[in-house]
C-alpha positions as CSV (number, residue, x, y, z in Angstrom):
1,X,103.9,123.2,96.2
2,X,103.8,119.7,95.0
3,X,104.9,116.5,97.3
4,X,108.4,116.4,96.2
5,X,109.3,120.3,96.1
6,X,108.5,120.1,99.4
7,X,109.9,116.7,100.3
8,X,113.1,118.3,99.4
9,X,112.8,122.0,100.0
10,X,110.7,122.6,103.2
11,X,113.0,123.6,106.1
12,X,111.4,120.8,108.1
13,X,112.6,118.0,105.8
14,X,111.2,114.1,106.2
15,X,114.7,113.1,107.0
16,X,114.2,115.7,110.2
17,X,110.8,114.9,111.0
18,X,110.0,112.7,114.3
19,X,108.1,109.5,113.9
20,X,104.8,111.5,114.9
21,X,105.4,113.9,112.0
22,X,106.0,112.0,109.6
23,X,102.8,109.6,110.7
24,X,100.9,112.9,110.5
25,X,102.4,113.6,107.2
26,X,100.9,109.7,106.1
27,X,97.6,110.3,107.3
28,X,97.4,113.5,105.3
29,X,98.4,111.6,102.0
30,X,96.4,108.4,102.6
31,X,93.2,110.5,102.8
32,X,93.4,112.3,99.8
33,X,94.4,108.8,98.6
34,X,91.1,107.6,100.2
35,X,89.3,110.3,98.6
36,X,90.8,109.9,94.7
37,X,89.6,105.9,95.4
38,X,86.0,107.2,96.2
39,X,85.4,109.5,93.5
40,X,87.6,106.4,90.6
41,X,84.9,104.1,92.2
42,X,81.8,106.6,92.0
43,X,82.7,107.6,87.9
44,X,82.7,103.7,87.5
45,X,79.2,103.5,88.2
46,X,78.3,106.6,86.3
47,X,79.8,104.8,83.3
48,X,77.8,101.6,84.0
49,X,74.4,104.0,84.3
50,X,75.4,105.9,81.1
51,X,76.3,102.2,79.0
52,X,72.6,101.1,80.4
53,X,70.7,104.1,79.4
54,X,72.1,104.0,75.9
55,X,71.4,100.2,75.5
56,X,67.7,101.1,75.9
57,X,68.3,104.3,73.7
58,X,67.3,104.1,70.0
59,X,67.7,108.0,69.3
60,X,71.0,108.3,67.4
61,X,71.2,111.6,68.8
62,X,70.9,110.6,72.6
63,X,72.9,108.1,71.8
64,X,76.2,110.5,70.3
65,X,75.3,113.0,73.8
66,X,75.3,110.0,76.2
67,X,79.0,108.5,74.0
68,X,79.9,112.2,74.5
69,X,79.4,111.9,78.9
70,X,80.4,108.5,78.8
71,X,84.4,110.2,77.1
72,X,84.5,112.6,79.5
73,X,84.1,110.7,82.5
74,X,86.3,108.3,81.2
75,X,89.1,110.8,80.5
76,X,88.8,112.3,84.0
77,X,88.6,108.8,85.3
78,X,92.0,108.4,83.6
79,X,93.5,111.5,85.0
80,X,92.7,110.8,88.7
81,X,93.7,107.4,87.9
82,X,97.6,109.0,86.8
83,X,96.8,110.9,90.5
84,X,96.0,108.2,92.9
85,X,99.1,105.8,91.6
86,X,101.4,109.5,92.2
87,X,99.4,109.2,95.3
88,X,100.1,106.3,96.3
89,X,103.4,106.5,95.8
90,X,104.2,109.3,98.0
91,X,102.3,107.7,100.6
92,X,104.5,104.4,100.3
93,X,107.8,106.8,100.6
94,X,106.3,108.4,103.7
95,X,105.4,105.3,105.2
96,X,108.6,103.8,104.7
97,X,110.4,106.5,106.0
98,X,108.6,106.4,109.0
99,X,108.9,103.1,109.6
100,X,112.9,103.3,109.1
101,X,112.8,105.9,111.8
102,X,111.2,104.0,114.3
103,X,113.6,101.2,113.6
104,X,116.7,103.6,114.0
105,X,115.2,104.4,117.5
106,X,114.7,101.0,118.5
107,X,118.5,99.8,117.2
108,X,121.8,100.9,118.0
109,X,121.8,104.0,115.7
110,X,120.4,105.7,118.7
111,X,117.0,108.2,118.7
112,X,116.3,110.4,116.4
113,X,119.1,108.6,113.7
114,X,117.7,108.0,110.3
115,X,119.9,106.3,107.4
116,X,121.4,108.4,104.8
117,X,119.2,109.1,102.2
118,X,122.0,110.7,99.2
119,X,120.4,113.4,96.6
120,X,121.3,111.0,93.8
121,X,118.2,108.3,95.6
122,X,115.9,111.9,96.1
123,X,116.3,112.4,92.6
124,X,115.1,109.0,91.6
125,X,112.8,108.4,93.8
126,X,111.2,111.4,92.1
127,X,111.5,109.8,88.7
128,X,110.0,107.1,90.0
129,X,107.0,108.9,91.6
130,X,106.2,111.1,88.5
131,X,106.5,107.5,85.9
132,X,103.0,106.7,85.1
133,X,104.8,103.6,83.9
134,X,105.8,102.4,87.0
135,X,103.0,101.0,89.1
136,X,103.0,101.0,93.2
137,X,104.1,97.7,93.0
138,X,106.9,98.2,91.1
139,X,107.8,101.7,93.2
140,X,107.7,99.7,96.6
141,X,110.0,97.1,95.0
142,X,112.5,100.0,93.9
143,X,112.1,102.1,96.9
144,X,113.3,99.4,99.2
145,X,115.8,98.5,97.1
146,X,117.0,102.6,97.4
147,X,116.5,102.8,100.8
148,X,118.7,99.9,101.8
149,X,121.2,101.3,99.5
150,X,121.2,104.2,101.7
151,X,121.1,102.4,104.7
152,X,124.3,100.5,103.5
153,X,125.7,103.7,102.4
154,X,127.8,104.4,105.0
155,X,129.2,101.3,105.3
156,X,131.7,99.4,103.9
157,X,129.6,99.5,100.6
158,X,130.5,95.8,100.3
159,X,134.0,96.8,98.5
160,X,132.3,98.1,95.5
161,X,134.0,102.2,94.2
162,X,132.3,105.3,94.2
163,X,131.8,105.0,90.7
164,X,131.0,101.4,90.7
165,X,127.9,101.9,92.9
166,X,126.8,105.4,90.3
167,X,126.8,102.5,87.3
168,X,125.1,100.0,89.3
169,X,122.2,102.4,89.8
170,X,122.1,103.4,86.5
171,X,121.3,100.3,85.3
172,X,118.6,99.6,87.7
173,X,117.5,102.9,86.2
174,X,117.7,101.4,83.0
175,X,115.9,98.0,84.3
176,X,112.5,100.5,85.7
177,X,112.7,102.2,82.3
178,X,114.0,105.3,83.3
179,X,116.9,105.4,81.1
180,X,115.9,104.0,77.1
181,X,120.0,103.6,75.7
182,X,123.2,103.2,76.4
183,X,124.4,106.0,75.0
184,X,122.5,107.9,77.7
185,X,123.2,105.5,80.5
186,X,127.1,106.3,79.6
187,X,126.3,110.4,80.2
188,X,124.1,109.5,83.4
189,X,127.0,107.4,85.1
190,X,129.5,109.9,83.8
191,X,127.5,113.0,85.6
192,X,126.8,111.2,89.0
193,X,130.2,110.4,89.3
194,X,131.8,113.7,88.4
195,X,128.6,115.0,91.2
196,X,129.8,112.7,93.6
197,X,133.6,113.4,93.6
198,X,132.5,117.3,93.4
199,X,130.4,116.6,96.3
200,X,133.4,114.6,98.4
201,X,135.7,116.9,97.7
């Protein structure tokens, strides 16, 4: 079961998890984390050893075999690469989540409250996570940006419709590269809004 399936389908859900959950949850994802960083940095410096011993190589065919090791701890570097900015990722969400919890605590929402967090920000943040496009930077900038939407949620939404605020995430969708046209932009807002009235009625 990968992160999200059980972000969003474990009967102990992060939105239900206490501040010392979820922190044990972050320390669970920042060591694998840890552990991807060791391994990108130790294939570096079998690259460097390989690129040295085939300087002072003249054999064409040592040469092709060390070119040969040198791809394929380049390609794996790549993958693990894809893994530790998922990684990352997941471990931003987590932390942010905890940290919005203790906040609730501390404010007038009371213990244990947590701000509304709808499926249509579950389902992008998941878009988000899985985008090799979009780097850690990028994903904290969004994910804040989701989160205070669902903080706000439940307020007065600042006078903007139902189906206003559908459209205005679409096109931040659009802006992170999630959505490419128009034409599919149109069906996206069209679907979270039929979802949403569904949903409230």
């Amino acid at each position: 079961m990968n992160f999200f399936t059980w972000l969003t389908t474990k009967r102990k859900t992060l939105a239900t998890m206490s501040v010392s959950e979820l922190r044990a949850q972050e320390m669970l994802l920042e060591n694998e984390r840890n552990r991807m960083q060791a391994k990108m940095s130790k294939l570096a410096g079998e690259k460097q050893k390989i690129v040295e011993r085939g300087a002072k190589e003249k054999t064409p065919e040592l040469r092709r075999t060390f070119a040969q090791q040198f791809d394929l701890l380049h390609t794996e570097q790549m993958m693990i690469g894809r893994h530790l900015n998922i990684r990352s990722k997941e471990l931003l969400t987590v932390s942010r989540l905890r940290m919005l919890r203790e906040s609730a605590q501390r404010s007038r929402l009371g213990a244990g409250a947590l701000p509304t967090i709808r499926e249509g920000d579950l389902a992008t943040i998941e878009r988000l996570i899985e985008n090799d496009k979009i780097t850690s930077e990028m994903y904290q900038e969004r994910l804040d940006e989701i989160l205070q939407i669902g903080v706000a949620a439940d307020e007065a939404a600042a006078g903007v419709s139902p189906a206003a605020q559908e459209l205005l995430k679409v096109w931040n969708d659009m802006d992170a590269g999630l959505i490419k046209d128009t034409n599919d932009a149109f069906d996206e807002a069209e679907k979270r809004v039929r979802e949403r009235h569904a949903a409230e009625g």
